[in-house]
N, C-alpha and C positions, 0 to 999 in steps of 0.2 A: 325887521326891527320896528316895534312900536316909536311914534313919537310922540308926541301931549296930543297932536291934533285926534292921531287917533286912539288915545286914550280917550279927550271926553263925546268922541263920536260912541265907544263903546258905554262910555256911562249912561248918555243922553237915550240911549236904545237900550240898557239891559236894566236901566232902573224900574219904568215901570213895569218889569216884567216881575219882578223883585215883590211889590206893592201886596198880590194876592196870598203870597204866602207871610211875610210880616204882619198884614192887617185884612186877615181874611172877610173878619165882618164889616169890613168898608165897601169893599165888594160882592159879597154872596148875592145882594138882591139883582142885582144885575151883569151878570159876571159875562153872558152873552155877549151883551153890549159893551161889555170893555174892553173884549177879548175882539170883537169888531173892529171898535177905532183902532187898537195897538196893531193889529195885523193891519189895516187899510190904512194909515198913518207910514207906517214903517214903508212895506207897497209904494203908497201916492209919494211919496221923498225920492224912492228910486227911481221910481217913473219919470219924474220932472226932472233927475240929475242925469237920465239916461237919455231925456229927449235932447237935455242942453248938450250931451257933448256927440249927437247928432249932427246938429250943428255945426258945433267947432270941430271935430275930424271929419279926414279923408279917409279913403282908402277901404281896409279889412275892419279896422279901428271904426268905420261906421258902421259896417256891416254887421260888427258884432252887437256895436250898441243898438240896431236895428232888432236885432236876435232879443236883447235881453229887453227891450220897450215890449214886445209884443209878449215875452210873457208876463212882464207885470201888467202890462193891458189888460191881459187876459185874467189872470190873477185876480185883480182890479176889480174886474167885471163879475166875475165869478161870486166874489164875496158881496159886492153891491146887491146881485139880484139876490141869494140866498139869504139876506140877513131881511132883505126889505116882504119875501114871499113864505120866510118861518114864521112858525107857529108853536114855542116852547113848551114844553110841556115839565112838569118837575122846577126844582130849584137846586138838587147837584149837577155837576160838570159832565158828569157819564149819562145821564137822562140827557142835557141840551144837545152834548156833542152828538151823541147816536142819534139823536130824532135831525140832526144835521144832518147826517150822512145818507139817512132814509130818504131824505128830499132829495141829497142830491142824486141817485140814482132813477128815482122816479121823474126829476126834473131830467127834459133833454138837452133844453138850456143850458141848466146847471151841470150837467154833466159834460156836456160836449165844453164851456168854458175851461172845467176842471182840467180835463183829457188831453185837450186841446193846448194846454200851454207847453206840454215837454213838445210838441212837434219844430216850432222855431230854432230850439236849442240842438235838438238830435240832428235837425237838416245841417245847420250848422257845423257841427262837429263833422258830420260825415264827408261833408265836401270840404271841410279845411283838410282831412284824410287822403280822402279823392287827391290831392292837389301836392300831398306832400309821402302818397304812397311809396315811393321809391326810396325813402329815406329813412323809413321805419325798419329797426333791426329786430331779431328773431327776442331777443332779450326784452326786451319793452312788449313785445306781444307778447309773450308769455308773462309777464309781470300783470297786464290787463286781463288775460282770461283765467290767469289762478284769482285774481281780487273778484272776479267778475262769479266765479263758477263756485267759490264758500260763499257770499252773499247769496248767491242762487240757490242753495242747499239748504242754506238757512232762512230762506221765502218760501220755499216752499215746505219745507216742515210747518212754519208758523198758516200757513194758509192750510194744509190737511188739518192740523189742530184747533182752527178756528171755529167757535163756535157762534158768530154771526149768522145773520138770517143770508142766503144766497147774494142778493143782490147786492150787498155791501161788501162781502167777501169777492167776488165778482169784480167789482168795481176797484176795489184796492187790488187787487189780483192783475188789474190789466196797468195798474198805477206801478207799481211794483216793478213787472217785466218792463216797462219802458226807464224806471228807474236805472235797471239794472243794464241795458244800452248804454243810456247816459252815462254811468258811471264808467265803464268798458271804455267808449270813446274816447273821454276825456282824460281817463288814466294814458292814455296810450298818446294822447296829445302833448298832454303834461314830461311826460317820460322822454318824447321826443322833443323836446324844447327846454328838455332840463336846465341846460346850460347858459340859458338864454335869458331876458328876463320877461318875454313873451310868454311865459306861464306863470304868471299872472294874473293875465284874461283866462286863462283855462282853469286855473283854481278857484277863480270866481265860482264858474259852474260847477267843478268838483265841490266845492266847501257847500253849495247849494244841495247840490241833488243827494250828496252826502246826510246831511241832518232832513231833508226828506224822509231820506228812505228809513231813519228812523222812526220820523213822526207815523211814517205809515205801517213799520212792525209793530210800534207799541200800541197803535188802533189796531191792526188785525189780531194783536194776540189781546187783544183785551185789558192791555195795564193805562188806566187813564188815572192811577194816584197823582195828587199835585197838580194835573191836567198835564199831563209832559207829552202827547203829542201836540198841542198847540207848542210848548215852550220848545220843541225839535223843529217845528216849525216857523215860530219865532227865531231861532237860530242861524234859519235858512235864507229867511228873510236879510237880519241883520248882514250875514257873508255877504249877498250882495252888493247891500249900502255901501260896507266895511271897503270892498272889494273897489267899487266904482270911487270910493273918496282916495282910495290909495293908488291906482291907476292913473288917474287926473291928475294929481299931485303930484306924482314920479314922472307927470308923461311917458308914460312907457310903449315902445313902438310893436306891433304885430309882425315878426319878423316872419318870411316867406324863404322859407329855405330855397324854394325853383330859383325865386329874383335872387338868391344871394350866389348860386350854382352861375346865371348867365351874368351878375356882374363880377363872379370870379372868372369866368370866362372871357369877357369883354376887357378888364385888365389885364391877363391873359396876354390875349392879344395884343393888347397895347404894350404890354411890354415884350413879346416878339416882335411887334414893329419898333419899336424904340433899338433892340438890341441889334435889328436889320439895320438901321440907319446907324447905327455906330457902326456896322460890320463895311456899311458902304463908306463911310467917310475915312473908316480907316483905310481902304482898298483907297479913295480917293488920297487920301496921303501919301502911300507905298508909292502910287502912281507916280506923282509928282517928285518922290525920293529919288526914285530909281529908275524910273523912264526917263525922265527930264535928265537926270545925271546922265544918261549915256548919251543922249544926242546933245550933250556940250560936249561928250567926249569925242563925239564923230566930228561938232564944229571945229573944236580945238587941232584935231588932227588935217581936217582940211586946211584949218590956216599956217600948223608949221610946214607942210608939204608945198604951202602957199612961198614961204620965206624962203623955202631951198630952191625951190625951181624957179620961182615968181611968174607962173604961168594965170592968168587970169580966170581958166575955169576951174581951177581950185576953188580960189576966192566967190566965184560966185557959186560951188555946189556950197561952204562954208554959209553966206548969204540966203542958198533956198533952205538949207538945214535951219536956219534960225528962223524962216520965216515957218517951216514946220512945226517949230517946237510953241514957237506964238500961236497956232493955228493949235496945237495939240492943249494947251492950257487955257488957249477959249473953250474947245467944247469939256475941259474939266470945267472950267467956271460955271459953263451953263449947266452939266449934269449937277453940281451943286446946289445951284437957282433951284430946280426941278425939285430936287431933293427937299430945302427947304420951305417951295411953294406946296408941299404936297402931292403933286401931281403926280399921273399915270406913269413910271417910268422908261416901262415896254413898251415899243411899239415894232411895227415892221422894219426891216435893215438889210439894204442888197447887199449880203455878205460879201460879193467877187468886187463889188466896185471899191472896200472896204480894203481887199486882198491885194490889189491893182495898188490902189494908193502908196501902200506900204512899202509891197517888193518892187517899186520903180524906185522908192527913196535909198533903196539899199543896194539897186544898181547890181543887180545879181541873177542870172541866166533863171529865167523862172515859165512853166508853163501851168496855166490855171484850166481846169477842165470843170465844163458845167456850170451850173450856178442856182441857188436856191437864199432866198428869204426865213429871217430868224426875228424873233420875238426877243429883241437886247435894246440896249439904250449905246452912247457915244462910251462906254467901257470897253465894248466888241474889241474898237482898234485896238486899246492897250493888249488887249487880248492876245489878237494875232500877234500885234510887233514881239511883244516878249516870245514868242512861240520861232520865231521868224530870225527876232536876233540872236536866241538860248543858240537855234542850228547854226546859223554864221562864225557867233564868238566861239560855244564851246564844240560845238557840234564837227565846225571846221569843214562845212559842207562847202562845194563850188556849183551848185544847183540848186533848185527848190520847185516841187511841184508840186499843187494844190487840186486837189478833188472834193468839189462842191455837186451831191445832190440830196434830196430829197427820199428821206426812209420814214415809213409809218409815222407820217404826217410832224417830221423832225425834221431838220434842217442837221446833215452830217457835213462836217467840215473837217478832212485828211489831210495833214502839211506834213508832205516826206521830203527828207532830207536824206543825203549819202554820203555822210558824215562819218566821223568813228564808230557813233552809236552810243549806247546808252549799257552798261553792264548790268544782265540779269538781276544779278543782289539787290542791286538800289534802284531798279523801275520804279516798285512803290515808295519808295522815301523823293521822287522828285519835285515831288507837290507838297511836302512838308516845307512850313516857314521857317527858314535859316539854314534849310541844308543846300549845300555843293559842295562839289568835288572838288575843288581847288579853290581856297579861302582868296589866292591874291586875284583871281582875273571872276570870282562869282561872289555874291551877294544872299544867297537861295530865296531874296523874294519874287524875282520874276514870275516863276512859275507858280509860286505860293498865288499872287495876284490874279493869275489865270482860273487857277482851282475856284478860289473864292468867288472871283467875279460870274464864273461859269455857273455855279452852285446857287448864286443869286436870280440866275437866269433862270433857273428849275430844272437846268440840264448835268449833261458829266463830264469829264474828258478822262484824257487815260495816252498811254503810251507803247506802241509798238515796236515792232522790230523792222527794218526794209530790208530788204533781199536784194542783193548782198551784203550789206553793211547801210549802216545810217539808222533812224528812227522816225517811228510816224505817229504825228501828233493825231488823235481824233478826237474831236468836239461833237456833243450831237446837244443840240438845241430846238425848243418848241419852235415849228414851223406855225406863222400866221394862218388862219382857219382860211379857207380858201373862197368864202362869201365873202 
């Protein structure tokens, strides 16, 4: 969308361009020289707004203004020496402009400045390519080499038909093929950033090398009526300017598809950790629901067995249970702490000493074999006890025996019971949240909490069968590296 501003940026630029054809006899005697300042005027304006916003951007956003200083540097420069080292001959525009173009092949100066300015832009274009290869579709490269290969058909017709002395045809011939790069490039940058408003900076040089490659067919095929490759060239110019005033004004950022791939990856991330810390606090919650719930129920039960007998070690297994369950909601507290310090979760965990703790609280004929270290935090215990109590309450086992070793560098943990057992149909439904077989004496988060909390560990668990009756829990968990 045009606004005023760059409405009278367009006027303040295409008026004098206007001037030679309204009032031709104002200018005929000197038309060289006008056609000089208008082109080194327009030029030196870009250059000074491309140095300034050197300055004020970072980033690609300089680099590019780096790109476009050096070819109006060069530009610049170009025009300086040829105007100060011509020698006119004639007084039409097709006598001055051809005895221009004869200089600038013979000059190496002037040649190599000419030549010399697509290289900043083409390096440019190619390595912003380079950087965003992976993200270019088969659609957009085909849209650059159809644009690219009818311009290229049509260059080179007007170049066999040329009737130029060699060295000019030559010269625009090499002007041309790099045009036609250019243009390829930048279609294919533009196409890729459609959506974006980083083409922008890319239609700068499009809309550039665009009225170019005009200025340079209508010199090779010979139409210099009205002098229209300067006014193609003048146009090239102008995009620029047009270009750099409208970029500045919009602040418009150089977007990098890679950085936007690693900061959608890096949020990514942050929202699989975020949704891991919801998955722990909820396991920290269940814990406290339904752990904590059953050992008041173990208190409660030691105290009325306390009122019927009035035997003292009631009351005090009633007394170590509580002092359990105090001890069991410090280390939730602390895994909390941890949780919310950010800190390392895992660390090493003598699972048997772990195993020991538990089956002495439940006072139940148990034999532990072996012993091996796991990669868990103070969840582990919830772990076992639900594993430990599921065989007790529902399991109805009068034994328990634990097989702890070390497989392919895991840490296995086997808790068999000789219990009812568990029926074939619903092995895999025991790790589902809310299922049990018996709604009054289960809850189904126990095991749900196991699954979860094991799954957070990076390990599995899973359910067996024991011979003759009962079921065996197995755990296999990352084993600490053993440096």
């Amino acid at each position: 969308m045009l606004d005023r501003y760059m409405v009278i940026i367009m006027i303040f630029t295409l008026t004098p361009l206007l001037i030679p054809f309204l009032f031709p006899e104002f200018v005929q005697f000197f038309i060289l020289t006008y056609a000089f300042l208008y082109l080194l005027s327009l030029a030196t304006i870009s250059l000074f707004l491309a140095l300034f916003l050197i300055i004020a951007w970072k980033g690609e956003r300089r680099l590019f203004m780096i790109t476009l200083t050096s070819i109006l540097s060069l530009l610049v420069s170009g025009l300086l020496f040829s105007f100060l080292n011509l020698k006119t001959v004639g007084e039409d525009f097709e006598t001055i402009y051809l005895t221009f173009l004869e200089f600038s092949t013979i000059s190496p100066i002037s040649l190599a400045l000419f030549i010399g300015l697509y290289f900043p832009v083409l390096s440019f274009g190619i390595w912003k390519l380079g950087k965003e290869f992976a993200f270019i579709e088969l659609k957009d490269l085909m849209l650059a080499v159809s644009i690219s290969l009818i311009l290229g058909f049509i260059t080179a017709y007007t170049i066999q038909t040329s009737t130029h002395i060699s060295e000019i045809k030559d010269m625009l011939s090499v002007s041309l093929l790099l045009d036609l790069l250019i243009l390829f490039v930048y279609t294919l940058l533009i196409r890729l950033y459609w959506e974006t408003e980083s083409r922008a900076y890319y239609s700068i040089i499009l809309a550039f090398i665009a009225f170019w490659i005009l200025g340079d067919l209508t010199t090779i095929t010979g139409i210099f009526t009205y002098g229209l490759p300067t006014v193609f060239y003048t146009f090239a110019l102008v995009s620029i300017l047009y270009g750099l005033v409208n970029v500045y004004r919009r602040d418009v950022a150089i977007l990098d598809y890679t950085e936007v791939v690693e900061e959608k990856e890096r949020i990514s991330e942050l929202y699989k950790t975020t949704k891991e810390l919801q998955e722990i606090l909820s396991i920290i919650n269940r814990m406290l629901r339904h752990d904590v719930k059953n050992k008041l129920q173990i208190i409660l039960g030691y105290i009325e067995v306390f009122f019927l007998e009035r035997k003292e070690e009631h009351l005090e297994k009633a007394m170590k249970a509580v002092e359990e369950v105090n001890e069991y909601l410090d280390k939730i507290r602390a895994l909390e702490r941890a949780l919310y310090a950010g800190i390392e979760l895992l660390k090493p965990i003598d699972v048997r000493k772990i195993v020991e703790e538990i089956l002495n609280f439940y006072e139940i004929p148990y034999k532990i074999y072996g012993s091996c270290f796991a990669l868990a935090d103070e969840s582990l215990y919830s772990v076992i006890d639900n594993i430990v109590n599921n065989a007790i309450k529902h399991g109805k086992t009068e034994k328990i025996d634990v097989y702890l070793s070390e497989i392919e560098e895991q840490c296995e943990i086997r808790i068999v019971d000789y219990g009812v057992g568990i029926p074939q149909e619903i092995k895999r439904r025991v790790f589902e949240e809310g299922f049990t077989v018996d709604n009054k004496t289960g809850t189904g988060i126990g095991l749900y909490v196991v699954k979860k909390v094991v799954e957070r560990y990076g390990g599995r668990v899973w359910v067996e069968d024991t011979k003759p009756r009962g079921a065996t829990f197995v755990i296999r968990l990352r084993a600490p590296s053993k440096k």
